[in-house]
C-alpha positions in Angstrom: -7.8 16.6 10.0 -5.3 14.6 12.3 -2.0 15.6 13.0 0.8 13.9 10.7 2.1 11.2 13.2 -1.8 10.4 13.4 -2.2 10.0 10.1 1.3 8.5 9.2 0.1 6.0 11.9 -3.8 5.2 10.0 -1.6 4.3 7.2 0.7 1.9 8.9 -2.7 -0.1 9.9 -4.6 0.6 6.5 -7.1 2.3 8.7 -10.7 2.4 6.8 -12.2 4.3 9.3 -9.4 7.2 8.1 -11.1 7.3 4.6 -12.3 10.5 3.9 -11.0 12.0 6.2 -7.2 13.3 4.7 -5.5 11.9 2.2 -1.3 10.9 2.0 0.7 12.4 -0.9 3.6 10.6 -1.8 6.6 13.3 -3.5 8.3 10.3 -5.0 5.7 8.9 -7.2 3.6 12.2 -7.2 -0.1 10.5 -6.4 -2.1 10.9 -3.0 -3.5 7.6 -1.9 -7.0 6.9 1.1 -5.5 5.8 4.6 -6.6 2.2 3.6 -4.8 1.7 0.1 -3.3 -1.3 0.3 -0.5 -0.7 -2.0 3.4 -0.9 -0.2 4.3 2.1 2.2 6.4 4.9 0.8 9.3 6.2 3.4 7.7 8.1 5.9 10.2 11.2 5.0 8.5 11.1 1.6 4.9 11.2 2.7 2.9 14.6 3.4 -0.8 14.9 4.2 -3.7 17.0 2.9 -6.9 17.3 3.9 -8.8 15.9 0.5 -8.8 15.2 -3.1 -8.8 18.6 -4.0 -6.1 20.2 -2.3 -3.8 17.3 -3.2 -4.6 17.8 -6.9 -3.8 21.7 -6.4 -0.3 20.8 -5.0 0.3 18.5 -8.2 -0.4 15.1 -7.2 -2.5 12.7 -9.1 -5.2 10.0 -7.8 -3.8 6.7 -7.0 -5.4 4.0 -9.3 -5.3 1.1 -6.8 -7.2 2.6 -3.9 -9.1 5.4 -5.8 -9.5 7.6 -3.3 -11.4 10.2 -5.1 -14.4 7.6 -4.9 -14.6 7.6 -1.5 -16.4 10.9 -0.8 -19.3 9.9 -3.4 -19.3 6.2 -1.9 -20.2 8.0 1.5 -22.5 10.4 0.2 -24.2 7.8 -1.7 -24.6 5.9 1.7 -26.1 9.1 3.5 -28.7 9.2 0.5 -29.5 5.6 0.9 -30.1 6.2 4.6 -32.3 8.7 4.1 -34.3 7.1 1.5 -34.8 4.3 3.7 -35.5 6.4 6.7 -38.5 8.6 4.6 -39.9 5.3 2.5 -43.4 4.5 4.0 -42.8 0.8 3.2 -39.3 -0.8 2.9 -37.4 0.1 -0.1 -36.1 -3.3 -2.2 -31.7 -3.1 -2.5 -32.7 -2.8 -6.6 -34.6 0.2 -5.6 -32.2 1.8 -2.9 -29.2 1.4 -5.0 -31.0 3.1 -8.5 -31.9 5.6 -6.3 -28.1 6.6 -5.5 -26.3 5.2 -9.1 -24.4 1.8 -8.2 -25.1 -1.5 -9.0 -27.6 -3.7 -6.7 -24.6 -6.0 -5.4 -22.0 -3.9 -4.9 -23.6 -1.4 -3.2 -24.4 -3.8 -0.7 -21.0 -4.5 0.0 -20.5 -0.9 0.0 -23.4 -0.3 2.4 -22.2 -2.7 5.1 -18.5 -1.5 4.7 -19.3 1.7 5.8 -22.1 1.1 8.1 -21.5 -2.2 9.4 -25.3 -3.7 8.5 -26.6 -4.7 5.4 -29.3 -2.3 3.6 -31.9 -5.0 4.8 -30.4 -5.1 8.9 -30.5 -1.0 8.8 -34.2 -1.3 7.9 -35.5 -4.3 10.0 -33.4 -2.1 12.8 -35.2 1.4 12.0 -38.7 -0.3 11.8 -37.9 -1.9 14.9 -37.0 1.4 16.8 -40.2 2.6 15.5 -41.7 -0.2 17.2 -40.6 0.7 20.1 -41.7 3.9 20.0 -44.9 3.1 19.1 -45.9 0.6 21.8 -44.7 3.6 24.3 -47.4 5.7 22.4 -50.7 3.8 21.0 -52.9 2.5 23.4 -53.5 -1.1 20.8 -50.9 -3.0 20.0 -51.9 -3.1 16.6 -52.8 0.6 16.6 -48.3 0.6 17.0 -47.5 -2.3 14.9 -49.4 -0.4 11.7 -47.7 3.2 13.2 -44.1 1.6 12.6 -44.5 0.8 9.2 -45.6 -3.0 9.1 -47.8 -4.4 6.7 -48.8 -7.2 8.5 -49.0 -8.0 12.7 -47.3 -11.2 11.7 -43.9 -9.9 10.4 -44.1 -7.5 13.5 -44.2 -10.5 15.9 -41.4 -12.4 14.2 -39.0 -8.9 14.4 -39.7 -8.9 17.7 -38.7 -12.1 18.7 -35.9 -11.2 16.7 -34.4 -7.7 18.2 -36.7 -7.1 21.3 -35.7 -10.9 22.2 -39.9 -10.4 23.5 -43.3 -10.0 21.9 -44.2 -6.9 21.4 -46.9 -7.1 24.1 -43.8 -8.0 26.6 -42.1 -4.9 25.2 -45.1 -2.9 26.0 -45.3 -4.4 29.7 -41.7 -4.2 30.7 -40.8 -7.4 29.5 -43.5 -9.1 31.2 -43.1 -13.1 30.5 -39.6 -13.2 29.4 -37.3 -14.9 31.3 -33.6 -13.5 31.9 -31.4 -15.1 33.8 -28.7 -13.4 35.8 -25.8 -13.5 37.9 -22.6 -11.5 39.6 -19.1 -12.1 39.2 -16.1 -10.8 40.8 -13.4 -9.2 38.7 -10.2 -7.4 39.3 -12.2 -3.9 38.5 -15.1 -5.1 41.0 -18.4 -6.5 41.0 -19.8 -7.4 36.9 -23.8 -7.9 36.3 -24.4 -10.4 34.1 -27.8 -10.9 32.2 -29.3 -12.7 28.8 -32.6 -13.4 27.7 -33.2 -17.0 25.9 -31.4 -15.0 22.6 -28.1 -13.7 24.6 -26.5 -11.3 26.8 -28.9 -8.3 27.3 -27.0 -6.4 30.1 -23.3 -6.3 31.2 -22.5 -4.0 33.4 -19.9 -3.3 36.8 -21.2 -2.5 40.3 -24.8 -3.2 39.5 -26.9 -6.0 40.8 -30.5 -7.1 40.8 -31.9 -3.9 41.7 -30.6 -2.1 38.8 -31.8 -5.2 36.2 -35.2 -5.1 37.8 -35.8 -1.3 36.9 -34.7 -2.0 33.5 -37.1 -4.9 32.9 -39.8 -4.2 35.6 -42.1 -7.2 34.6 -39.5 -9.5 33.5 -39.0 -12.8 35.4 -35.4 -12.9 36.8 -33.8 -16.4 37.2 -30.9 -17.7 38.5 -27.8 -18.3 36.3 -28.0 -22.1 34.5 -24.8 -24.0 33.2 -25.2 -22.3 29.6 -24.6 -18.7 31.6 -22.1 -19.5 34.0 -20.6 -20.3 30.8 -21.0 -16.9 28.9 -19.7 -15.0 32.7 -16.8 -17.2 33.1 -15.9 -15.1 29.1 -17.1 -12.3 29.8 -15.2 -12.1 33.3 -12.1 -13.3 31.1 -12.5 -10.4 28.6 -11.3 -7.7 31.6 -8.0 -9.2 32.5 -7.1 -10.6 29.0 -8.7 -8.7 26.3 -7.7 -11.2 23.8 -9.9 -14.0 25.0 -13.0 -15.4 23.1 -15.3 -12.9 22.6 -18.0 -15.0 20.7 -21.0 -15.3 22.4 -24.6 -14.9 21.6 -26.2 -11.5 22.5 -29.4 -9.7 22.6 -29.3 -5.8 22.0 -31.2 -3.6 21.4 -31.1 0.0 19.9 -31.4 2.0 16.8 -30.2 1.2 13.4 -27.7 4.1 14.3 -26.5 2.3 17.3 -26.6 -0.4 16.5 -24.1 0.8 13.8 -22.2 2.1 16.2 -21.6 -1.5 18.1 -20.7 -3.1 15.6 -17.8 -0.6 14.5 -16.8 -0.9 18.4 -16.5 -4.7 18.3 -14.0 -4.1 14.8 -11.3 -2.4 16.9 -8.4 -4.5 17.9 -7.5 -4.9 22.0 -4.6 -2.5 22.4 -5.6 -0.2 19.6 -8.1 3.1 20.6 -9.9 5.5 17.8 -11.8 8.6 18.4 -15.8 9.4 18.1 -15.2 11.0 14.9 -13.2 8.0 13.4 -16.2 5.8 14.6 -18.9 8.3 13.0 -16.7 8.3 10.0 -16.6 4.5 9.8 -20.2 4.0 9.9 -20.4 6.3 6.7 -21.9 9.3 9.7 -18.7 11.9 9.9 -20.9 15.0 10.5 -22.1 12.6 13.4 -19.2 12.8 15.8 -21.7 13.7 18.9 -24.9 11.4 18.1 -21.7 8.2 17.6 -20.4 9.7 21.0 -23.9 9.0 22.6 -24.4 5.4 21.4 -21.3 4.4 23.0 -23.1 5.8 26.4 -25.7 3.7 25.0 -23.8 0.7 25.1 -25.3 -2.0 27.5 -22.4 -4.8 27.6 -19.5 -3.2 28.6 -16.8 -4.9 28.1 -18.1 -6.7 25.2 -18.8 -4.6 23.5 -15.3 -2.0 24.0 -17.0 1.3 24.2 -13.6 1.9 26.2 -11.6 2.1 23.2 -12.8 5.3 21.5 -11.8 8.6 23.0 -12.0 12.2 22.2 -9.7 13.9 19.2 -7.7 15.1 21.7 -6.5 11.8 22.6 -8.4 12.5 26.3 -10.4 9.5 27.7 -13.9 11.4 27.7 -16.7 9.2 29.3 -17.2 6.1 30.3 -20.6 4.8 31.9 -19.0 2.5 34.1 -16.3 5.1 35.5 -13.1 7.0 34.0 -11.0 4.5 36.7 -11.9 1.3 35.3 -11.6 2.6 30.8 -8.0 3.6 32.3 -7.2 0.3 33.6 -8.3 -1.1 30.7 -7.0 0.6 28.4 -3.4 0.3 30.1 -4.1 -3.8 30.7 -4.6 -3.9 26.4 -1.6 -1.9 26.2 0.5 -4.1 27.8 -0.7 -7.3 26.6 
């Protein structure tokens, strides 16, 4: 559980990512509330904090019937079960099917499922299969031996994921991209040297002090191109995005990674500049809070730095932990969101 001024401060900002994780008793009205409860903020002398439902009905209190905050513990267990439904199903589970399995309603546990995870039921599935993809085109000789390994019913559907989340067939895939073109260039910026890359889908690689050498071992059969117009475009934003946080971010990218991190990203790009949260807040947000280490290791993972602001999560202790692209530049920053 966070200190109080930690979790006096997730309440100023209706933190989500807090739910489930302590809850705020108010002595004036005598109910404890979620982080997120969107009802108007007691005085912060009348506010204590408890660790969970429980111990906040053993002092006295009572549930708060705007936010319900004894709902939120089932909602994320409910998404752990769904997860691993999906994750043990031979075929892809239908949303009618996933959300009998757990006791909701098909449509709102879809909303539910994408508030805490950040994809949709359907994404999280497409994204696993994929990953087994993956896998299995690094361990079957055929092609098609791997497509029917992952869990696809047909080598068509497998092709069009592909093209989808590898941004390459999955004969490329298998061949180190082989065929696909990504075009690349450097930029100067005030924390050095930036690599950037995209396939024909978007950005694939962001990344400081690295240069052709580095993209070529990554995609050893790929055919690297100069930069065109359309990505001296997307470098002239990225390059933006390290002295002024605040400028566009919308820009076409190409990914790829587990269902899991890909989870992860997503809750990354929901923080605001200026604002940091831990790797258990991000495990918690993605409905994973036993999953503080695993969230810690997809932002390592992350391959558009900057971007994507892996630099805004640090440890519990409020230390700045890793950073793939050096401890110097998530402190500058950090410190340059700060001060805007």
């Amino acid at each position: 559980m966070p200190d109080a001024d930690a979790c006096w401060a997730a309440f100023l900002r209706r933190d989500r990512a807090m739910d489930g994780q302590f809850v705020g008793c108010v002595a004036t009205t005598g109910i404890y509330c979620k982080p997120s409860c969107a009802a108007r903020h007691p005085r912060r002398e009348n506010m204590s904090f408890l660790p969970d439902p429980a111990a906040a009905r053993a002092a006295g209190f009572r549930a708060c019937l705007r936010c319900r905050p004894d709902e939120v513990g089932r909602d994320r267990l409910a998404v752990r079960a769904a997860i691993a439904m999906i994750e043990a199903a031979e075929d892809a589970p239908r949303l009618e099917a996933i959300a009998a399995h757990v006791g909701y309603a098909p449509h709102h546990f879809h909303r539910l499922f994408k508030r805490e995870t950040g994809l949709t039921p359907a994404a999280w599935t497409r994204a696993l299969r994929t990953e087994r993809l993956k896998t299995a085109l690094g361990a079957e000789a055929r092609i098609t031996d791997a497509i029917y390994e992952a869990g696809y019913n047909a080598p068509s559907r497998a092709y069009a994921d592909a093209q989808r989340h590898l941004g390459m067939t999955p004969s490329a895939w298998k061949d180190g991209g082989r065929g696909v073109a990504i075009r690349w260039r450097t930029v100067d910026t005030s924390l050095g040297p930036m690599l950037i890359a995209a396939t024909p889908k978007g950005l694939c690689r962001i990344s400081f002090g690295e240069g052709e050498a580095a993209l070529r071992a990554r995609f050893p059969q790929a055919r690297l191109c100069p930069a065109d117009a359309d990505l001296d475009a997307m470098a002239a934003k990225v390059a933006a995005l390290v002295d002024d946080p605040c400028a566009d971010a919308t820009l076409p990218t190409d990914v790829r990674g587990t269902a899991f991190q890909q989870a992860v990203w997503a809750a990354l790009r929901t923080i605001p500049p200026g604002e940091t949260r831990s790797y258990g807040d991000i495990a918690a947000a993605i409905g994973r809070p036993g999953a503080v280490r695993a969230a810690g290791t997809a932002c390592g993972d992350n391959t558009l730095a900057v971007l994507i602001p892996c630099h805004r999560v640090l440890r519990s202790d409020g230390s700045l932990g890793g950073y793939a692209w050096g401890i110097e530049r998530k402190q500058a920053l950090l410190a340059r969101e700060k001060a805007k």
